[in-house]
N, C-alpha and C positions, 0 to 999 in steps of 0.2 A: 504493500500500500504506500502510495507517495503521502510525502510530506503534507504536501496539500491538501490532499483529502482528510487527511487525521486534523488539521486544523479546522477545515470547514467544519468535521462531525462535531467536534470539540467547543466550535462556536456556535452553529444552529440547532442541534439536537438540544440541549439545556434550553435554549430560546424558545421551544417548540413544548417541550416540555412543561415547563412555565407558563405559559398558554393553557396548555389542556387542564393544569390543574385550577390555574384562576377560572375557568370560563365554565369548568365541573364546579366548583365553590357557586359560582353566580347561579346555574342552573338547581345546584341544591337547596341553595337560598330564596329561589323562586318558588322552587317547590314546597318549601314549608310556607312560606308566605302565603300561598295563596288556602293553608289553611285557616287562616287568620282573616279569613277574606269580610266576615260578619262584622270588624272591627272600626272599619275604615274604606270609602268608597276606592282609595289606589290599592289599597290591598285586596280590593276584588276586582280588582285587574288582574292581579296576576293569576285569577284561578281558571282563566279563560283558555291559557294554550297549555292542557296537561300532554295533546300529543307532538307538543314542541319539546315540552321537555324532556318525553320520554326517547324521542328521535336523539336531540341531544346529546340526553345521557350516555342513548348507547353508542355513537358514535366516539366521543370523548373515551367511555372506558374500553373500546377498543384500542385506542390508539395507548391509553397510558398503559393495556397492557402488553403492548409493542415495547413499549418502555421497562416493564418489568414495575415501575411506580405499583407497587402490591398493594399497599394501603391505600393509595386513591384509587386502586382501582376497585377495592370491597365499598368505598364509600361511592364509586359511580355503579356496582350493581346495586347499594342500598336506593340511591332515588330513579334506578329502572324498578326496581319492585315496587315503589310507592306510585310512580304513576301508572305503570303496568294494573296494578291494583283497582286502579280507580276506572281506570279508560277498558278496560275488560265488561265487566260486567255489562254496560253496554254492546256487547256479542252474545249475550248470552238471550237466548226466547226467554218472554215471560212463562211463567210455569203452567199458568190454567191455558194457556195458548201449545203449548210443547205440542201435543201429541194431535191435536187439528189441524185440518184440513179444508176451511170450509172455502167456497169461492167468495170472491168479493162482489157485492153487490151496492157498494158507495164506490166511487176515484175519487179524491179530490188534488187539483192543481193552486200551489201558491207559488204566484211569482211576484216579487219585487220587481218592478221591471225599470226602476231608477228613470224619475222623470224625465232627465234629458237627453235619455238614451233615445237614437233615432229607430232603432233597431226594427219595425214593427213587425214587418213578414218572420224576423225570428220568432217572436214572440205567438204570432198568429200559426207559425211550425210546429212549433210543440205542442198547441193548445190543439193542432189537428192531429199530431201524433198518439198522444194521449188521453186523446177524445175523454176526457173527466168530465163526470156528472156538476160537479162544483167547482167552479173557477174563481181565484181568488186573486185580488192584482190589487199589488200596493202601491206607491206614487205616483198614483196615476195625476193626469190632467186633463184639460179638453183635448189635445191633441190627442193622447192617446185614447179618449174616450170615441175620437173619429174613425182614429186607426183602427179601432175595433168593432166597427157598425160589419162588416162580414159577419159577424157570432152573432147578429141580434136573432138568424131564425134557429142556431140550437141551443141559444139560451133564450125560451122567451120572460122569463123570472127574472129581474136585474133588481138589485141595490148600489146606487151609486152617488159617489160626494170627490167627484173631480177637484181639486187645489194646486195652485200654482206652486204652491209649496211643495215638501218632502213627503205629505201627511195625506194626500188624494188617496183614496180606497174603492176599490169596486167588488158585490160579492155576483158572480151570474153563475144559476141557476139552471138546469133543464128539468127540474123538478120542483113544484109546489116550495114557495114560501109562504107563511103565515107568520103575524104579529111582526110584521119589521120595523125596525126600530135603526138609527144611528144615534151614537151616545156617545158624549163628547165631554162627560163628566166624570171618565173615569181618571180617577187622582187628581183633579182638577184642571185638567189638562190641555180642554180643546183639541186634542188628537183625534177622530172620529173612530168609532167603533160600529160595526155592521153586526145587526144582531137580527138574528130569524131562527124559523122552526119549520121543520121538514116531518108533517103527520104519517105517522105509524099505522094510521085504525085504532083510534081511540087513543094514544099518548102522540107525543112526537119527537123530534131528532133535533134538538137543541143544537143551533150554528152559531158560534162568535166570530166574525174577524178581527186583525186588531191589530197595531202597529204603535208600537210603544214610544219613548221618546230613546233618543242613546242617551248614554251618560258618559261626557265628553266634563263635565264641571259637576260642582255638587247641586246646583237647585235640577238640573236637568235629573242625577240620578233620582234625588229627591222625588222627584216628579214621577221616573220610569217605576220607581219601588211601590210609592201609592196606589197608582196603575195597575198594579199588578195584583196589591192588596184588598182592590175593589174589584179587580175582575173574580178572586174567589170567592169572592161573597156574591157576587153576581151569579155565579156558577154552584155555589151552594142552594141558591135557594130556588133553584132551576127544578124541576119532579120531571123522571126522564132521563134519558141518554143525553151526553153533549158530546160534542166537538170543540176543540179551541186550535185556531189556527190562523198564524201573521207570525210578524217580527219582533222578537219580543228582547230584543236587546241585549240576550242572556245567553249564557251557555248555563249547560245542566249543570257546572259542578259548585257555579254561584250558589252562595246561601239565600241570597236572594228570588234564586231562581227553586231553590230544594223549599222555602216555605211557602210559593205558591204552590207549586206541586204537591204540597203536604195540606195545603188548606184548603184547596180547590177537589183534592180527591179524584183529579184524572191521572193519565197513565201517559208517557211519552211513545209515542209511537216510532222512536228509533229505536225502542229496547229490542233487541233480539236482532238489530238490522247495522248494528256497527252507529260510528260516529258522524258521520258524515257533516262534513263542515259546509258551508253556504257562503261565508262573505269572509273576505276581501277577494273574489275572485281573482286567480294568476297569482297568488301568494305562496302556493303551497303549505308547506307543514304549518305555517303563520294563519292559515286559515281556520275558523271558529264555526261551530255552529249556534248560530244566533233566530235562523228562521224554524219554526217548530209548529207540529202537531201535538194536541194530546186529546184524548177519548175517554170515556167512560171506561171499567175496571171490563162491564159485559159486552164490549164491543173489540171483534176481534181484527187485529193487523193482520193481514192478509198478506202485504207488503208495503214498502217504504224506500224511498228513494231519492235523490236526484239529478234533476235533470241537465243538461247541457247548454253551456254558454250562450245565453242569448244576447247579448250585448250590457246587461247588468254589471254590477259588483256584486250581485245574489246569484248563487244559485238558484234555479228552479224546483223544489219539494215537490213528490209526489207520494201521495197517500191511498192504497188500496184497503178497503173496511168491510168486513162484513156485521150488517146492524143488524141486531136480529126484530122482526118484523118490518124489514123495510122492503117492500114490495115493488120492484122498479115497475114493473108491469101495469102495473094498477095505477101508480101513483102519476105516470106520465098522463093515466086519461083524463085526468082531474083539470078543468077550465083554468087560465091563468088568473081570470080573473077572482081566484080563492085567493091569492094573496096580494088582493086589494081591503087592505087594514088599514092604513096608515094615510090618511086619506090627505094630510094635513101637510106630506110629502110630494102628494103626486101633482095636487092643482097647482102646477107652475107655470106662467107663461112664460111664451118666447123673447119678449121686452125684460123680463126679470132675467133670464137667462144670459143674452146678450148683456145685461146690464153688467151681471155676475163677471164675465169673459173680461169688458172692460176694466171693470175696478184691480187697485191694485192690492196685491198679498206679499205679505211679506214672507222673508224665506225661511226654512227650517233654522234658520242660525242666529235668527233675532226673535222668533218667533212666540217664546216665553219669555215671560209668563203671559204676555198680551193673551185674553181671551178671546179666539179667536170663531165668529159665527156667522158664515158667510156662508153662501145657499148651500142646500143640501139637494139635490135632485133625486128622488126615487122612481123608475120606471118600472111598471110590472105590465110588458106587453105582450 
């Protein structure tokens, strides 16, 4: 071996080594922090990327045990076991679902479709590939509410509240809604919520959509946490199956996120189907899942999934259900006009609407606390 090389290894192996163990320390120290996540709103940041860390880790204790470093290399299998730990059970089926088989007789489609995405044929692609019963489309606005007049004859069911802002929702339908409602007082928030019911024979199939605020500062988290706290109250005192499904600003391993789950009494419908992260699209391992279903305990995941880049920073979620009493057969023969409830929704004119188009809204980034109440459009044609 020349001289040279014995110097290089001499100078860059320590160099390199040194690295792996500072950036193993940072990664383990991420790792307990985020169980501390309950304490402090940046500490529930870090509970968001456990398969960053657990990629990471195992990278890192590779390499330091290239190195022979024995001891950092037991303390980079210890924080592979702890996120390993955590991000597993999400593989695993729910138990009362294991050994079922039933077909699905609900689909539902959520896509964020990021309002100044121009993308529209993507978006209108998938919604033909995945022909779902329920379509769910977050920031939306009037353009995109034009872009999407091809869907008006196999949805003829629509709930919609177009915004120039980040906050525009739309829920359609090819099946009966009943009682619709947007609700824009969840946590106080002005965010709109899309709320209906899909009849059974004699009970029905409780729908929320909903699109939370992020929490980028503390009045916003403040805001997203409330939100959350009043949608399971919303959802408790629901009689019936539900569904809850939007962007909820959370990943499962927030505490934030485990006490709605714990108080609302649904079930996430990635259990048994892996992680699957949705936003920041093109990030990779940096990627979170923040867009979510969850259902009733008696309602069975079929399957769960997402969809392919539509020009978003979302993924597109897709959700396979089987409800039990939900009769697609039946329930299509039903006049759209059963989910004309809301009456106080539909009389709008074209002058108000135009008016609405004109006026100006502000953007997601100033947008709170201002209370925000600006048209609400529900069509059920």
């Amino acid at each position: 071996m020349k001289w040279g090389e014995i110097r290089w290894k001499e100078a860059v192996f320590p160099a390199i080594l040194k690295r792996c163990k500072f950036l193993l320390a940072c990664v383990g120290a991420l790792s307990c922090a985020a169980f501390l996540g309950g304490l402090h709103r940046y500490l529930e940041l870090t509970c968001h990327f456990r398969v960053f860390y657990l990629l990471g880790a195992i990278i890192l204790t590779g390499a330091l045990l290239g190195f022979r470093a024995w001891r950092w290399s037991a303390l980079g299998l210890l924080v592979i076991a702890v996120n390993f730990c955590i991000i597993l059970p999400w593989y695993w089926p729910r138990a009362s679902h294991a050994q079922s088989a039933l077909a699905p007789n609900l689909r539902i489609l959520l896509c964020n479709v990021l309002t100044e995405n121009p993308k529209y044929e993507q978006v209108l692609g998938i919604v033909r590939e995945v022909d779902p019963d329920i379509l769910v489309l977050l920031e939306v606005n009037w353009d995109w509410m034009g872009a999407l007049a091809p869907l008006k004859e196999s949805y003829p069911f629509k709930v919609t509240q177009p915004r120039s802002d980040n906050f525009g929702i739309a829920l359609l339908s090819r099946l009966p809604l009943e009682n619709t409602q947007i609700i824009e007082d969840f946590g106080n928030s002005s965010a709109p919520a899309i709320v209906g019911e899909i009849p059974l024979g004699g009970k029905s199939l409780s729908l929320v959509a909903i699109h939370t605020l992020p929490p980028p500062g503390a009045q916003y988290t403040a805001i997203r946490n409330a939100q959350l706290v009043d949608l399971a109250a919303f959802v408790q005192e629901k009689e019936g199956p539900c569904v809850v499904i939007g962007d909820l600003n959370t990943t499962m391993w927030s505490p934030t996120y485990h006490r709605f789950e714990t108080d609302c009494g649904l079930v996430n419908t990635r259990r048994g189907f892996g992680v699957m992260a949705t936003w920041p699209v093109g990030l990779g391992p940096l990627m979170i899942p923040i867009d979510h279903c969850l259902c009733s305990p008696e309602i069975q995941v079929v399957d769960c999934y997402t969809g392919p880049d539509i020009g978003s920073d979302h993924l597109p979620l897709i959700v396979e259900l089987s409800v039990p009493g939900l009769d697609l057969s039946e329930a299509q023969k039903m006049e759209p006009q059963r989910g004309r409830k809301n009456t106080e929704f539909i009389q709008i004119s074209l002058e108000m609407i135009k008016g609405a188009r004109r006026a100006p809204l502000q953007t997601a980034k100033n947008l709170f606390p201002l209370r925000f109440s600006a048209l609400s459009a529900v069509q059920m044609e």
